[in-house]
KOLVOVEX-524138 format. One record per atom (N, C-alpha, C, O, CB): residue number from 1; residue in one letter; chain; atom name; x, y, z. Coordinates in steps of 0.02 Angstrom, whole numbers, plus 50000, padded with zeros to 5 digits. Glycine has a CB too. Layout:
BEGIN
n  res  chain  atom  x  y  z
NUM  A  A  CA  X  Y  Z $
...
//
This chain:
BEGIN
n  res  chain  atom  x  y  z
1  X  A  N  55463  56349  53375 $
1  X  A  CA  55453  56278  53377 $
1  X  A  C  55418  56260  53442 $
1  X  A  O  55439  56272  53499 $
1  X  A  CB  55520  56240  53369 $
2  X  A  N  55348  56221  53421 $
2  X  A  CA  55327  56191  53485 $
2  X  A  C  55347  56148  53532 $
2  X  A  O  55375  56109  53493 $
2  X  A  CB  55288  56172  53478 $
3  X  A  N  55356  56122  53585 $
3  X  A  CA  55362  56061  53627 $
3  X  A  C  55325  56027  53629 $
3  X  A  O  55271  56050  53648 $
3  X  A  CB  55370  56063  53677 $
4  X  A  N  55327  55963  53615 $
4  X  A  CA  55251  55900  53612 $
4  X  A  C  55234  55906  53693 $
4  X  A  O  55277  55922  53734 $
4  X  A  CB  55275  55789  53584 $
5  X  A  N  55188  55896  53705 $
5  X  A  CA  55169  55882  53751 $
5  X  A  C  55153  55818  53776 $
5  X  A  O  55153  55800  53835 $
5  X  A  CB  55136  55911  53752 $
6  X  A  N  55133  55773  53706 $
6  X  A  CA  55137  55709  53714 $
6  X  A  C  55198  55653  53776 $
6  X  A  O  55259  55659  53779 $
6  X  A  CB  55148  55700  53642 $
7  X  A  N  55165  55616  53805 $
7  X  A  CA  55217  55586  53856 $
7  X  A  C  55175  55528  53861 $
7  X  A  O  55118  55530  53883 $
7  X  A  CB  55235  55628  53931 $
8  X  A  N  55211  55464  53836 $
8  X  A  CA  55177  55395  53841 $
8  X  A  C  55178  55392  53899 $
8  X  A  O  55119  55375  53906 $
8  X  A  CB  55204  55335  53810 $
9  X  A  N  55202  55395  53961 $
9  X  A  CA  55197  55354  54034 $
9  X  A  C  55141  55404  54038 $
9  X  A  O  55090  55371  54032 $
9  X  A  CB  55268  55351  54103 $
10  X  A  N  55123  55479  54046 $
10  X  A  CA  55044  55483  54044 $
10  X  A  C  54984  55469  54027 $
10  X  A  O  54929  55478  54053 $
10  X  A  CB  55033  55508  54038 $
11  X  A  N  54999  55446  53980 $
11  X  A  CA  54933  55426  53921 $
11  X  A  C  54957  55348  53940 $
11  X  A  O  54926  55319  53895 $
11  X  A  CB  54942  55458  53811 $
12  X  A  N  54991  55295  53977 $
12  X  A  CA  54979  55232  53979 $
12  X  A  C  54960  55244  54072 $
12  X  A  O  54917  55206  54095 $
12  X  A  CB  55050  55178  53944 $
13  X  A  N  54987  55286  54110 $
13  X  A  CA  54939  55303  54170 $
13  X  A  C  54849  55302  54156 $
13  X  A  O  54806  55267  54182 $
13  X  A  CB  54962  55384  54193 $
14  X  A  N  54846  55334  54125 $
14  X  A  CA  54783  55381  54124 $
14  X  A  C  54721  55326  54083 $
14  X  A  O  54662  55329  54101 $
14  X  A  CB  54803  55468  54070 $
15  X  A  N  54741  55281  54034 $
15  X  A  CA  54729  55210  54024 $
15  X  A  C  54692  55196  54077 $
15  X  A  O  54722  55206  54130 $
15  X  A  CB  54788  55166  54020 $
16  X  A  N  54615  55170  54086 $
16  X  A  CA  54594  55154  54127 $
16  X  A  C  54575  55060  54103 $
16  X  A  O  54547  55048  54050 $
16  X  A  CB  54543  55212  54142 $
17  X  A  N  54595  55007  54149 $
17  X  A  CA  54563  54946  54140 $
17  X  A  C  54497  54939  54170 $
17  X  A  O  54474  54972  54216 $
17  X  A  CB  54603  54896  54162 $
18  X  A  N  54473  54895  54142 $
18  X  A  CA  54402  54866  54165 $
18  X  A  C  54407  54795  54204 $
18  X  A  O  54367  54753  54185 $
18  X  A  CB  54353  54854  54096 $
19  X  A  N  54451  54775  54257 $
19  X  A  CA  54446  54733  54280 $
19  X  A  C  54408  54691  54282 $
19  X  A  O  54428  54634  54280 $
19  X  A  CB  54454  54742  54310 $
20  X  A  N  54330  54705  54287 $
20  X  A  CA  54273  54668  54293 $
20  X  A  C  54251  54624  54219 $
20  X  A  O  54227  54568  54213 $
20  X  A  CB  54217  54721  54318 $
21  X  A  N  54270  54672  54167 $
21  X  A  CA  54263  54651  54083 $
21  X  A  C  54317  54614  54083 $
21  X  A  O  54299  54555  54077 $
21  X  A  CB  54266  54711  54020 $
22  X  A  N  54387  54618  54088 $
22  X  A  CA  54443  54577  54090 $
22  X  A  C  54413  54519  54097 $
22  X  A  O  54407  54483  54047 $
22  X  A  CB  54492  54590  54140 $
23  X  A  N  54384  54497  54167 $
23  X  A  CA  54377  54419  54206 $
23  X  A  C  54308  54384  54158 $
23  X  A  O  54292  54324  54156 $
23  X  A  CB  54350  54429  54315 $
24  X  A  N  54282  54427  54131 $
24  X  A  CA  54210  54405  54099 $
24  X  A  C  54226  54377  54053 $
24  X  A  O  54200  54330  54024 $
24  X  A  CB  54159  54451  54080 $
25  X  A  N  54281  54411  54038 $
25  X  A  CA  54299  54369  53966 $
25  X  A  C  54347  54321  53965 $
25  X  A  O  54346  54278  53921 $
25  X  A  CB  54323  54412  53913 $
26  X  A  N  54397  54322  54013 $
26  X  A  CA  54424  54260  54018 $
26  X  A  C  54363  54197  54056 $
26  X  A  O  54356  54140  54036 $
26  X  A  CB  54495  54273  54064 $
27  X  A  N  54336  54221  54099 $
27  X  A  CA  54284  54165  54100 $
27  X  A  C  54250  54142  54058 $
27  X  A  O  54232  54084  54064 $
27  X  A  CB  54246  54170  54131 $
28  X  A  N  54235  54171  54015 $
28  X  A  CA  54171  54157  53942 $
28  X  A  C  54227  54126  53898 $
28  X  A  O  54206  54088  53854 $
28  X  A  CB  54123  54247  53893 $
29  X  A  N  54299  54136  53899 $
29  X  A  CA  54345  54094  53842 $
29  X  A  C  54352  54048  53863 $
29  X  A  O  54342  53999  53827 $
29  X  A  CB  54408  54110  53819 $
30  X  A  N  54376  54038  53938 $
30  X  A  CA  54381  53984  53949 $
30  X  A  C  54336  53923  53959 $
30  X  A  O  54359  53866  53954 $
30  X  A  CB  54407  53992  53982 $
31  X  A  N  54273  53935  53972 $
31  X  A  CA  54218  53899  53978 $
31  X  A  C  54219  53862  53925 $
31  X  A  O  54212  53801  53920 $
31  X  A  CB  54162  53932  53986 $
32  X  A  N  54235  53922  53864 $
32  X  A  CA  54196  53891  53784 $
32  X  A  C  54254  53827  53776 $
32  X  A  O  54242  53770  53757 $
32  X  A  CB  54198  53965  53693 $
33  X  A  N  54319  53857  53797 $
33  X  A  CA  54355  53829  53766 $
33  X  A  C  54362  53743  53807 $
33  X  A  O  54372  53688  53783 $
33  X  A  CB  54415  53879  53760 $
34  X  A  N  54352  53765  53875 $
34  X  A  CA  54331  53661  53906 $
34  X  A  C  54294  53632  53885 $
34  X  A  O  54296  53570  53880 $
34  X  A  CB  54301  53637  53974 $
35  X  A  N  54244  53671  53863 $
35  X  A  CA  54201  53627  53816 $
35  X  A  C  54213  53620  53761 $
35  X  A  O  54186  53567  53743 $
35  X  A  CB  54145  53639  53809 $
36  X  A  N  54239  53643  53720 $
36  X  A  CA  54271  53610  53648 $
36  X  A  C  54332  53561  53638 $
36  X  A  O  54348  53527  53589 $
36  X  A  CB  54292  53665  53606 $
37  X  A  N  54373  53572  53721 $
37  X  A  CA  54402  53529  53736 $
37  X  A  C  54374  53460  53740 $
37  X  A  O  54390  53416  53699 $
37  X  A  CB  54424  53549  53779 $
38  X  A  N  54331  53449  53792 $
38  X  A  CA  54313  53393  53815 $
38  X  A  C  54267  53361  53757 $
38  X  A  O  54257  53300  53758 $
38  X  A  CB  54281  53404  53883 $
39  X  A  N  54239  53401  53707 $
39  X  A  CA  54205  53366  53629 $
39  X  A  C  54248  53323  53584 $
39  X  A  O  54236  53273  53551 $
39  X  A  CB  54181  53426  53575 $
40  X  A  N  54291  53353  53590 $
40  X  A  CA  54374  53321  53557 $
40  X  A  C  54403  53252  53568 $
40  X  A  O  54415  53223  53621 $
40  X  A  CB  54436  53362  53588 $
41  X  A  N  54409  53235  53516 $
41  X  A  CA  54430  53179  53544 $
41  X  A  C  54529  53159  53564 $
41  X  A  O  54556  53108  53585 $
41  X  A  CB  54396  53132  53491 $
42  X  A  N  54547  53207  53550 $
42  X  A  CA  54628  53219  53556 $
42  X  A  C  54634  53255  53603 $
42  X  A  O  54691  53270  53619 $
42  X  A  CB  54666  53250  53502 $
43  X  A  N  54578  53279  53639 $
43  X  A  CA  54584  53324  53718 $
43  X  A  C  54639  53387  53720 $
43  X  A  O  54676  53403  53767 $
43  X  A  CB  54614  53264  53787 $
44  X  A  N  54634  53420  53646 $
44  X  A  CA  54672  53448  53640 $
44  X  A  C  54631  53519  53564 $
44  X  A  O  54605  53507  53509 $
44  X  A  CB  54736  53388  53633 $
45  X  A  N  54643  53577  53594 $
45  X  A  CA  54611  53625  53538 $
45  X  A  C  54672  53660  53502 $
45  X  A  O  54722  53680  53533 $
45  X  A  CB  54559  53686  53573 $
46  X  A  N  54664  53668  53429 $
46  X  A  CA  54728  53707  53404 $
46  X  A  C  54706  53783  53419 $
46  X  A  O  54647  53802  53416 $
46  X  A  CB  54747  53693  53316 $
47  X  A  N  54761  53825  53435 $
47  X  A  CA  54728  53900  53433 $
47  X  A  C  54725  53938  53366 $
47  X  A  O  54736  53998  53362 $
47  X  A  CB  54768  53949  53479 $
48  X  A  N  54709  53897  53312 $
48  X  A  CA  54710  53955  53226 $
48  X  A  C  54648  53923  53217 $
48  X  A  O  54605  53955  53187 $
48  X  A  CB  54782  53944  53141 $
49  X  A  N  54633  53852  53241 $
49  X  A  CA  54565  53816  53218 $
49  X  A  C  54513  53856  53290 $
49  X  A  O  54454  53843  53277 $
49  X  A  CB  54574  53703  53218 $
50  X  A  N  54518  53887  53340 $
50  X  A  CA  54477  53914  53371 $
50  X  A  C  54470  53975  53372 $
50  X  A  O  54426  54000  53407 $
50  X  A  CB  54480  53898  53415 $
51  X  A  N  54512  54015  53333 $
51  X  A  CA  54506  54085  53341 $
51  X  A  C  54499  54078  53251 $
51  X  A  O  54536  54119  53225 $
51  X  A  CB  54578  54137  53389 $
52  X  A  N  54477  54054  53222 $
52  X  A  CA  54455  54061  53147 $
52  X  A  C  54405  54112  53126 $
52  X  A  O  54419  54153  53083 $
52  X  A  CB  54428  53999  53124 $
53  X  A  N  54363  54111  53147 $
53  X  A  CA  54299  54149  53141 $
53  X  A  C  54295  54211  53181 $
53  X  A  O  54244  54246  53182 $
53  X  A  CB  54243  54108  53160 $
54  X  A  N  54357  54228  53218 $
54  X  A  CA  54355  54261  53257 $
54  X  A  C  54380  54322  53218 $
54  X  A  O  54427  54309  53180 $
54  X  A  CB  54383  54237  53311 $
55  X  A  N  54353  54401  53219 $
55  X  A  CA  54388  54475  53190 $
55  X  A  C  54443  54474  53210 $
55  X  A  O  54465  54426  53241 $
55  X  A  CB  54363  54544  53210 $
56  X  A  N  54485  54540  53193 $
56  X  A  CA  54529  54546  53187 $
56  X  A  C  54541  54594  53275 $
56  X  A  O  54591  54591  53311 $
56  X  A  CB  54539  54570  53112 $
57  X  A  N  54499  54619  53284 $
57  X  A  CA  54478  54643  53354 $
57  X  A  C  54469  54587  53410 $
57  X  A  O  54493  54596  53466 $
57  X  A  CB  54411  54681  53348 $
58  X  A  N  54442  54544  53399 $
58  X  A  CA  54425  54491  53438 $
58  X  A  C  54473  54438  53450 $
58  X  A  O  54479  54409  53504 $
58  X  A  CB  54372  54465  53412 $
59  X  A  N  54512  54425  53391 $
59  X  A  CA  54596  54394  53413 $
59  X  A  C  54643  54428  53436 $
59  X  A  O  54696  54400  53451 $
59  X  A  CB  54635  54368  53361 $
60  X  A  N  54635  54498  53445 $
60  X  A  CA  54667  54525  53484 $
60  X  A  C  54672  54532  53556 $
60  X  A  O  54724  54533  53590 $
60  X  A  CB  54663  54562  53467 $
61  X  A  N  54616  54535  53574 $
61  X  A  CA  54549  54532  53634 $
61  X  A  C  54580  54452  53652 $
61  X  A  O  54622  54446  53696 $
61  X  A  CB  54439  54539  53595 $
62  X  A  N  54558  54403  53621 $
62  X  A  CA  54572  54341  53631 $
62  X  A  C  54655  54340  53663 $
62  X  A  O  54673  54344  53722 $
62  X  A  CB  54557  54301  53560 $
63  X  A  N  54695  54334  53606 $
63  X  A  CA  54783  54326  53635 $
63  X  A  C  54802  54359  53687 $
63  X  A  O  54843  54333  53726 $
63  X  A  CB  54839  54350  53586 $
64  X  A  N  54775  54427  53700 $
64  X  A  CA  54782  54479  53754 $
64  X  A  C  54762  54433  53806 $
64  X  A  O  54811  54419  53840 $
64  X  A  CB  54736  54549  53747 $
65  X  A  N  54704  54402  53830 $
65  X  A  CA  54682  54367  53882 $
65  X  A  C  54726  54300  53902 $
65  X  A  O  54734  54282  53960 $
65  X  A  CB  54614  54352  53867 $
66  X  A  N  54753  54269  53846 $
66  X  A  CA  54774  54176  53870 $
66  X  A  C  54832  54189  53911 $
66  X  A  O  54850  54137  53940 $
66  X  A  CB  54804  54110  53796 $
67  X  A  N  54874  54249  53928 $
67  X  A  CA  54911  54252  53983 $
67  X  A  C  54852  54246  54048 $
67  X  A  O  54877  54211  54092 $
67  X  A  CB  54958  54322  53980 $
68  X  A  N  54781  54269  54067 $
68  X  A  CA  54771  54273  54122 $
68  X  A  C  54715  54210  54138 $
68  X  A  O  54684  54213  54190 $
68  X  A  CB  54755  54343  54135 $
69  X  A  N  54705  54152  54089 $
69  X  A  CA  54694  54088  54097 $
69  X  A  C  54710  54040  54143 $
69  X  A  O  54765  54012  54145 $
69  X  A  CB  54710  54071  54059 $
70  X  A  N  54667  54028  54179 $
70  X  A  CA  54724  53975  54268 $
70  X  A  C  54687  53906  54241 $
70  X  A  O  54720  53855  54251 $
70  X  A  CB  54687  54003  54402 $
71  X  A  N  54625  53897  54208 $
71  X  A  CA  54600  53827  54190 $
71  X  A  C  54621  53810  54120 $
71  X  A  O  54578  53777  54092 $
71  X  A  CB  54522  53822  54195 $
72  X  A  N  54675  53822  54084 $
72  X  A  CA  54687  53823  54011 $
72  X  A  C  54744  53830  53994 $
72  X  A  O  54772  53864  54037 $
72  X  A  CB  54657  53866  53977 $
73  X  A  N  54779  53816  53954 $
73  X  A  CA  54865  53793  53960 $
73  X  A  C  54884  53793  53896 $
73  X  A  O  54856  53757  53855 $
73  X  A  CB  54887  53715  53993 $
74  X  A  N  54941  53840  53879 $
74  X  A  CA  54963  53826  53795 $
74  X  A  C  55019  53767  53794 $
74  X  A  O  55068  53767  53832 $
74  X  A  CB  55002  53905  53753 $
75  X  A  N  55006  53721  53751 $
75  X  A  CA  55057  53669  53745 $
75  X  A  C  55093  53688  53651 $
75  X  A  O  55047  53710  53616 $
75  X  A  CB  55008  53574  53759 $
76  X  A  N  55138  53684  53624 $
76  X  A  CA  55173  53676  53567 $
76  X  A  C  55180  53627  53546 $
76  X  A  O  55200  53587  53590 $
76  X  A  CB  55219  53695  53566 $
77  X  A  N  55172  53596  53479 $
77  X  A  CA  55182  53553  53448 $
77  X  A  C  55210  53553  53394 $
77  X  A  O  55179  53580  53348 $
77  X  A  CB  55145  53532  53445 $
78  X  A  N  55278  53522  53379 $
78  X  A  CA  55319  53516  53306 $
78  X  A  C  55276  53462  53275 $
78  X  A  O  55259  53405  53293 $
78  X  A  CB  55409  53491  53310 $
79  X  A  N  55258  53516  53199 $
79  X  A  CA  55204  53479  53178 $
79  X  A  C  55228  53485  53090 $
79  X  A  O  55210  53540  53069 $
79  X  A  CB  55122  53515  53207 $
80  X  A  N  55254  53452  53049 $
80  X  A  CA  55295  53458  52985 $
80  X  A  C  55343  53531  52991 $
80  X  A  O  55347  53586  52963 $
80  X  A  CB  55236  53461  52912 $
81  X  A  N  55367  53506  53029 $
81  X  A  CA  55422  53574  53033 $
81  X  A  C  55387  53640  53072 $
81  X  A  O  55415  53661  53122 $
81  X  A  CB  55445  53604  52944 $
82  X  A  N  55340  53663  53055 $
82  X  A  CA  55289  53695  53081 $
82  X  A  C  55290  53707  53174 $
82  X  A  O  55268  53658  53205 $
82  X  A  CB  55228  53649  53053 $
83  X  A  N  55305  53745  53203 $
83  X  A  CA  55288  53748  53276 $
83  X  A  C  55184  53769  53278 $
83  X  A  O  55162  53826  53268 $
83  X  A  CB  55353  53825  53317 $
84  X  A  N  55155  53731  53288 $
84  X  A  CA  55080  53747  53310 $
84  X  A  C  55075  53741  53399 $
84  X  A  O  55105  53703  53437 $
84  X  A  CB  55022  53681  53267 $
85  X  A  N  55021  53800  53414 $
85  X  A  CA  54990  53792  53462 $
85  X  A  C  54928  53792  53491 $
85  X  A  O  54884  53834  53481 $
85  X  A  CB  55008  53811  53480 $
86  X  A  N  54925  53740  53529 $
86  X  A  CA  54873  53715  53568 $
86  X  A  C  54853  53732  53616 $
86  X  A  O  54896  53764  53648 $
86  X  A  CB  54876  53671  53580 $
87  X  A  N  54770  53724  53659 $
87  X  A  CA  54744  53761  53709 $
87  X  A  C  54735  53690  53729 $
87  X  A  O  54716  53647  53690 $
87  X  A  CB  54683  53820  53701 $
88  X  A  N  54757  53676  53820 $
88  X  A  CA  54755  53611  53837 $
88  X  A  C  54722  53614  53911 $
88  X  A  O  54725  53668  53941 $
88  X  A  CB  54828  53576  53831 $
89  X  A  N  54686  53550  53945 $
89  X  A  CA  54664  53590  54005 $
89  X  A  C  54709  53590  54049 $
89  X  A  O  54743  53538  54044 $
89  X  A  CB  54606  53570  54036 $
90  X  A  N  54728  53630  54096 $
90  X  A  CA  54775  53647  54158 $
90  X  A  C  54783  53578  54209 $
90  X  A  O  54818  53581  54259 $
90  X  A  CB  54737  53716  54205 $
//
């Protein structure tokens, strides 16, 4: 019988980030997203009506980032029973 060799804390070490791609893209979301803010007239974006068109890769990409957002703010709204959320400006 073999021994795995497999070991997640190596393979999540060895994981390299792209810091520089990280910030590009929270800058490019957030940009888009002040401006679809400020078009609005409820000064307020839902996040299922902005990530609509978006892959299944790319809402991943997307949700992964709105933790590192400093100009953009999730607010909740009880909405027919429903909890929805919103992208609001900071």
């Amino acid at each position: 019988m073999q021994k795995s060799l497999y070991n997640p804390l190596i393979e999540r070490a060895s994981q390299t980030i792209d810091l520089k791609k990280v910030n590009q893209l929270t800058e490019y979301y957030e940009s888009d997203i002040l401006y679809k803010i400020s078009q609005s007239q409820n000064k307020k974006l839902s996040i299922k009506q902005y990530t609509t068109g978006f892959s299944l890769k790319e809402k991943r990409c997307f949700l992964g980032l709105l933790k590192h957002f400093k100009r953009v703010k999730i607010t909740y709204c009880l909405e027919a029973g429903v909890l929805c959320q919103y992208l609001i400006m900071a």
